[in-house]
SETIBA-363626 format. One record per residue: residue number from 1; x, y, z of N, C-alpha, C in turn. Coordinates in pm, 1 decimal, always signed. Atoms other than C-alpha are relative to their C-alpha. Layout:
BEGIN
<NUM, <X, Y, Z>, <X, Y, Z>, <X, Y, Z>>
...
//
This chain:
BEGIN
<1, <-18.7, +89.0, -113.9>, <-391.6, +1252.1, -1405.2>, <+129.1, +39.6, +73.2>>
<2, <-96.2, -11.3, -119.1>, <-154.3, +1342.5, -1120.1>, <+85.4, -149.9, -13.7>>
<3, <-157.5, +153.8, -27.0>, <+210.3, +1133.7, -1093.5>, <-27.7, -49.4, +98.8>>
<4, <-19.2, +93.6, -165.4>, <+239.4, +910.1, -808.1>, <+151.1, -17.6, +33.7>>
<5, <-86.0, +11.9, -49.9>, <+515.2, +937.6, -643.6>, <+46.4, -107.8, +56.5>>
<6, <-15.8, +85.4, -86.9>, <+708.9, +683.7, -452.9>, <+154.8, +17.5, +51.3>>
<7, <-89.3, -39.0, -29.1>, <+960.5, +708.1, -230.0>, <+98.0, -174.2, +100.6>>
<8, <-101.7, +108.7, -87.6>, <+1240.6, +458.7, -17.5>, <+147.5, +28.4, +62.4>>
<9, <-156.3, -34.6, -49.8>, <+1497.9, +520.4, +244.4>, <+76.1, -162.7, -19.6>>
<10, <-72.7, +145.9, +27.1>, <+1786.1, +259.7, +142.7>, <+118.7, +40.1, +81.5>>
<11, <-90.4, +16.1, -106.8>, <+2091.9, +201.1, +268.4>, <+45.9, -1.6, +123.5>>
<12, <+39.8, -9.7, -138.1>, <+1971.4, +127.2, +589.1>, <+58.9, -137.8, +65.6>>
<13, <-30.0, +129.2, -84.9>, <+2071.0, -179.0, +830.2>, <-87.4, -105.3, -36.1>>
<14, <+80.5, +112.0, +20.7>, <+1796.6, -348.9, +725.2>, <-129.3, +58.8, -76.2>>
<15, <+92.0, -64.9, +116.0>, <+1540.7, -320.7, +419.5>, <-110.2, +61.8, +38.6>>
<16, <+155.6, -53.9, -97.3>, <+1229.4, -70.4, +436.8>, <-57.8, +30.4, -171.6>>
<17, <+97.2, +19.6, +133.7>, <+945.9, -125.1, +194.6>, <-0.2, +151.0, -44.9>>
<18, <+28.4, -64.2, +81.5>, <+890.0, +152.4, -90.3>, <-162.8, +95.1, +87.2>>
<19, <+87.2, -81.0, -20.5>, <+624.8, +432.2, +14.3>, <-81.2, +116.1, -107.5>>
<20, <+61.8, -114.0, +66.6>, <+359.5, +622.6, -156.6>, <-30.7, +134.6, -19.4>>
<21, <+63.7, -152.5, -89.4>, <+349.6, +988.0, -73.3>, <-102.9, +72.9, -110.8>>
<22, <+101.5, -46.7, +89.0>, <+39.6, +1121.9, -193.8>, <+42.6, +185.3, +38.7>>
<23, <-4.1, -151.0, -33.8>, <+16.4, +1517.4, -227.9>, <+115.8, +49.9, -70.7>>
<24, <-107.7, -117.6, +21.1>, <+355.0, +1642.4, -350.1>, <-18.9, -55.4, -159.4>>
<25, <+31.6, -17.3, +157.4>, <+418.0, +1715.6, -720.3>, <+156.0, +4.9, -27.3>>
<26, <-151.5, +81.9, +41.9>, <+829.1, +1616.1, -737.2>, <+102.8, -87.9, +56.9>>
<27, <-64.5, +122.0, -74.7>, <+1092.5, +1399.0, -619.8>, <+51.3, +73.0, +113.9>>
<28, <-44.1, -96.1, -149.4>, <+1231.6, +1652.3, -330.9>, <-101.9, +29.7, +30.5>>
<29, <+107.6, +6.8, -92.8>, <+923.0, +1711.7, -213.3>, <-52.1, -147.2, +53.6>>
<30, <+78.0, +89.6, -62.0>, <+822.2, +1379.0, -184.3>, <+131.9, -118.7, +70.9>>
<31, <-160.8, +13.4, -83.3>, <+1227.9, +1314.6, -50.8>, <-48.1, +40.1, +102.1>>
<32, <+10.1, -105.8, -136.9>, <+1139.9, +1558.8, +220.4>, <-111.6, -60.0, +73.7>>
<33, <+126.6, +51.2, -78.6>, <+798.3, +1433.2, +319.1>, <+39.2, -140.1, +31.6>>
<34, <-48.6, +141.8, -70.2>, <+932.0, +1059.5, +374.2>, <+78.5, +16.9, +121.3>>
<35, <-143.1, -69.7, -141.8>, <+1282.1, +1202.7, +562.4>, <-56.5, +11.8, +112.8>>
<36, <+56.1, -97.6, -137.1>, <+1087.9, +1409.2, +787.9>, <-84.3, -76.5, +76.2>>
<37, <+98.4, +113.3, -37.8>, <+819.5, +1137.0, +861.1>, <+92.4, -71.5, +77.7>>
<38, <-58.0, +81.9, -81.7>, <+1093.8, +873.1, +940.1>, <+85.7, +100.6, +123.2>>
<39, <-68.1, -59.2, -56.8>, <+1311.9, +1121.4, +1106.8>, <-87.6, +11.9, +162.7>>
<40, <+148.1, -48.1, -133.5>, <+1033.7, +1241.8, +1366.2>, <-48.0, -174.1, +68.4>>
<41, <+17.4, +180.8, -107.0>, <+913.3, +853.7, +1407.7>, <+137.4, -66.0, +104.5>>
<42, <-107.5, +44.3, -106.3>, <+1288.0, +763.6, +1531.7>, <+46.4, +110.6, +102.9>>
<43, <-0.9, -87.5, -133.5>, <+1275.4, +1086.1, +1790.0>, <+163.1, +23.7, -41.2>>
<44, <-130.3, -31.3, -8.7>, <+1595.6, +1200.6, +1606.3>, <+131.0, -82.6, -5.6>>
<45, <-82.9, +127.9, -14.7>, <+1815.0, +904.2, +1654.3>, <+95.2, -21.3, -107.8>>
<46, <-104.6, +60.5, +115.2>, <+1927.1, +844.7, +1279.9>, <-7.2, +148.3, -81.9>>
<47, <-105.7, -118.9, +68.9>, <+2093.0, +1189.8, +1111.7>, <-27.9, +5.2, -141.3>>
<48, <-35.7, +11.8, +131.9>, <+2131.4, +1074.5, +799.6>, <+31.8, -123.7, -79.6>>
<49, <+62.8, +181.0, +78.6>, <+2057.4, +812.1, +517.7>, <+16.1, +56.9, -148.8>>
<50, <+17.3, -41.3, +157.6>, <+1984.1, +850.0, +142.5>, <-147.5, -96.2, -17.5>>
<51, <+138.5, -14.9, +46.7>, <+1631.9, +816.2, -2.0>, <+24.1, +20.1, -152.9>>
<52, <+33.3, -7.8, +141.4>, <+1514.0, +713.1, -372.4>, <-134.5, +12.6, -2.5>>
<53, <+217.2, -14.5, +21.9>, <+1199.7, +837.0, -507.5>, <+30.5, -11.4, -157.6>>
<54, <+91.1, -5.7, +76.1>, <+1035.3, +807.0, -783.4>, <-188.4, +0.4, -119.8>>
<55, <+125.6, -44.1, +29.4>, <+768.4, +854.3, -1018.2>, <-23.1, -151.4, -76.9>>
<56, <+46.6, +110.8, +24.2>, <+551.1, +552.4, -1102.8>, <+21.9, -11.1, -160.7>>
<57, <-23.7, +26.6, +122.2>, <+660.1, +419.9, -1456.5>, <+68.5, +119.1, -90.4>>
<58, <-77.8, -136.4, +67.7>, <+878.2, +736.6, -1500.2>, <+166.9, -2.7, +91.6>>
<59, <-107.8, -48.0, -75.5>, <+1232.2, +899.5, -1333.0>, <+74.5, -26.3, +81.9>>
<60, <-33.6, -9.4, -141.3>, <+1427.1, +799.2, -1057.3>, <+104.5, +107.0, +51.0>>
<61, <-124.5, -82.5, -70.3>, <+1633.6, +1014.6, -809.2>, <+26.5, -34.6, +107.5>>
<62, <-12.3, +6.0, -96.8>, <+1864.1, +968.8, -538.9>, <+36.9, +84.6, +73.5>>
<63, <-79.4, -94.2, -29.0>, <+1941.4, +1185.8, -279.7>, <+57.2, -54.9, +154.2>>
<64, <-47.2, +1.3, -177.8>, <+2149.7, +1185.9, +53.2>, <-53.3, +85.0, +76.2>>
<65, <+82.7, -96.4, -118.6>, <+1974.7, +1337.5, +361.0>, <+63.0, +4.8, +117.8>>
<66, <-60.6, +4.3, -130.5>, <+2079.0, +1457.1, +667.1>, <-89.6, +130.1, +70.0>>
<67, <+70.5, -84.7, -84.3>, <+1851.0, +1620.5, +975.6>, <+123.8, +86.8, +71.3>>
<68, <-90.0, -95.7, -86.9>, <+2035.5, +1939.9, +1142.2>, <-110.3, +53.8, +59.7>>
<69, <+34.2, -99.9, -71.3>, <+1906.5, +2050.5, +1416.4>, <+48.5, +137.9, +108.6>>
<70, <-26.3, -164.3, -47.3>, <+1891.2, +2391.1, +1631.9>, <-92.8, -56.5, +119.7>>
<71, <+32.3, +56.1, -107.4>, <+1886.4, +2298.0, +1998.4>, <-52.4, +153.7, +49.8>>
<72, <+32.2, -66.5, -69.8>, <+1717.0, +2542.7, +2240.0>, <+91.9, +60.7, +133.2>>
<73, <-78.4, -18.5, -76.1>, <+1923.4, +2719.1, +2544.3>, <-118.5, -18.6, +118.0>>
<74, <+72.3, +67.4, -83.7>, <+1782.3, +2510.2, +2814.9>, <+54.6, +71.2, +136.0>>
<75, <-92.5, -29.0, -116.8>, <+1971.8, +2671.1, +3091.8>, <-139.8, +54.3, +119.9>>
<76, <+69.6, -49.4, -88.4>, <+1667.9, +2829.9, +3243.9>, <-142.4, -63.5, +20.7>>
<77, <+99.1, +178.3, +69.6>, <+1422.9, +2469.2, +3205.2>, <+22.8, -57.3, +137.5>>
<78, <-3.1, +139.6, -119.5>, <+1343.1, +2233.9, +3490.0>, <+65.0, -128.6, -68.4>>
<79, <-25.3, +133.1, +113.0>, <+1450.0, +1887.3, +3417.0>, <-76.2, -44.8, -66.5>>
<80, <+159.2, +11.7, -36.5>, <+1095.8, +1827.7, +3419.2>, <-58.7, +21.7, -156.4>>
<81, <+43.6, -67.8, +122.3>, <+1004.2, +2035.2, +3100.7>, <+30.5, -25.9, -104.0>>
<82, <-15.9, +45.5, +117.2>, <+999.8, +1966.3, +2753.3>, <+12.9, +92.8, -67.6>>
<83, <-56.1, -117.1, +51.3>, <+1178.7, +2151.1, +2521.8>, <-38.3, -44.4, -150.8>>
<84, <+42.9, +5.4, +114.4>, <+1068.5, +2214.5, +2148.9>, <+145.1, +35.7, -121.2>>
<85, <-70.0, -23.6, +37.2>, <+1314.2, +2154.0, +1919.1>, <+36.8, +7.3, -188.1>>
<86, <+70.4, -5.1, +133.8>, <+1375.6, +2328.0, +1543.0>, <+74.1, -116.2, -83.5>>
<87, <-102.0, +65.8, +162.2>, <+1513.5, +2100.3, +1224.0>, <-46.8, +18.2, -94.6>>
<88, <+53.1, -50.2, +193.9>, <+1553.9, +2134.0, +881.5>, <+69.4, -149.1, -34.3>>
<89, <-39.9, +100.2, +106.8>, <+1616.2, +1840.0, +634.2>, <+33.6, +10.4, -114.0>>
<90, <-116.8, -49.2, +116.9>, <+1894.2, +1905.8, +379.0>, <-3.3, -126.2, -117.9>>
<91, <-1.2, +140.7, +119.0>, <+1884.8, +1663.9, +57.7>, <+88.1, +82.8, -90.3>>
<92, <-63.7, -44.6, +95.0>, <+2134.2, +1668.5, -197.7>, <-9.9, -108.3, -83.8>>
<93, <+55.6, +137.1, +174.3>, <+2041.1, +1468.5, -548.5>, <+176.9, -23.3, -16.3>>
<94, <-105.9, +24.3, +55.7>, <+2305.1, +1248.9, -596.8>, <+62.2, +10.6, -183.2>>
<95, <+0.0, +16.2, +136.7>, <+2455.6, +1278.4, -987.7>, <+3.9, -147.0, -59.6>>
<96, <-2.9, +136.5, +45.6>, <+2409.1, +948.3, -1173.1>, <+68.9, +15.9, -133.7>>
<97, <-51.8, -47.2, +100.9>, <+2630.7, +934.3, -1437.5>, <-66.6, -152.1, -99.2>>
<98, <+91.1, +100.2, +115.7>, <+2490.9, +713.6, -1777.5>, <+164.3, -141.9, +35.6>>
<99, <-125.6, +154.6, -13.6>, <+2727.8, +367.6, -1756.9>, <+49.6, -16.5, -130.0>>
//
């Protein structure tokens, strides 16, 4: 039987329910597939957050995220035109130390 993942951006302004990501097979992948999802829904807007995933009745991990993007040299663009722009989504697993 395949894990189930689940994932949650926290430390946000205001709480956002837990998500299922079906398809990936660890916690940075299924980090990355949430990120990139919300990232793209807010058109760029919010940078950077931290995201917990885990695996259903198993692991947790947290990591901090942050979108960098790579703007285009628009110089030769109408205003008019829409420009395609690249990003990558950087995660770093925070360490949890035992209490």
């Amino acid at each position: 039987m395949a894990k189930r993942f689940w994932a949650q951006l926290i430390e946000m302004d205001e709480a956002i329910e837990p998500a299922s990501i079906p398809g990936v097979a660890d916690h940075e992948s299924a980090a990355d597939a949430l990120v990139t999802d919300f990232v793209g829904a807010m058109g760029g807007e919010i940078t950077s957050g931290a995201v917990r995933v885990w695996v259903e009745g198993g692991a947790e991990k947290i990591y901090d995220w942050r979108a960098e993007f790579e703007m285009p040299d628009t110089s030769d663009l109408d205003d008019d035109e829409d420009i395609e722009v690249e990003g990558e989504i950087v995660l770093t697993e925070r360490v949890q130390r035992p209490s």
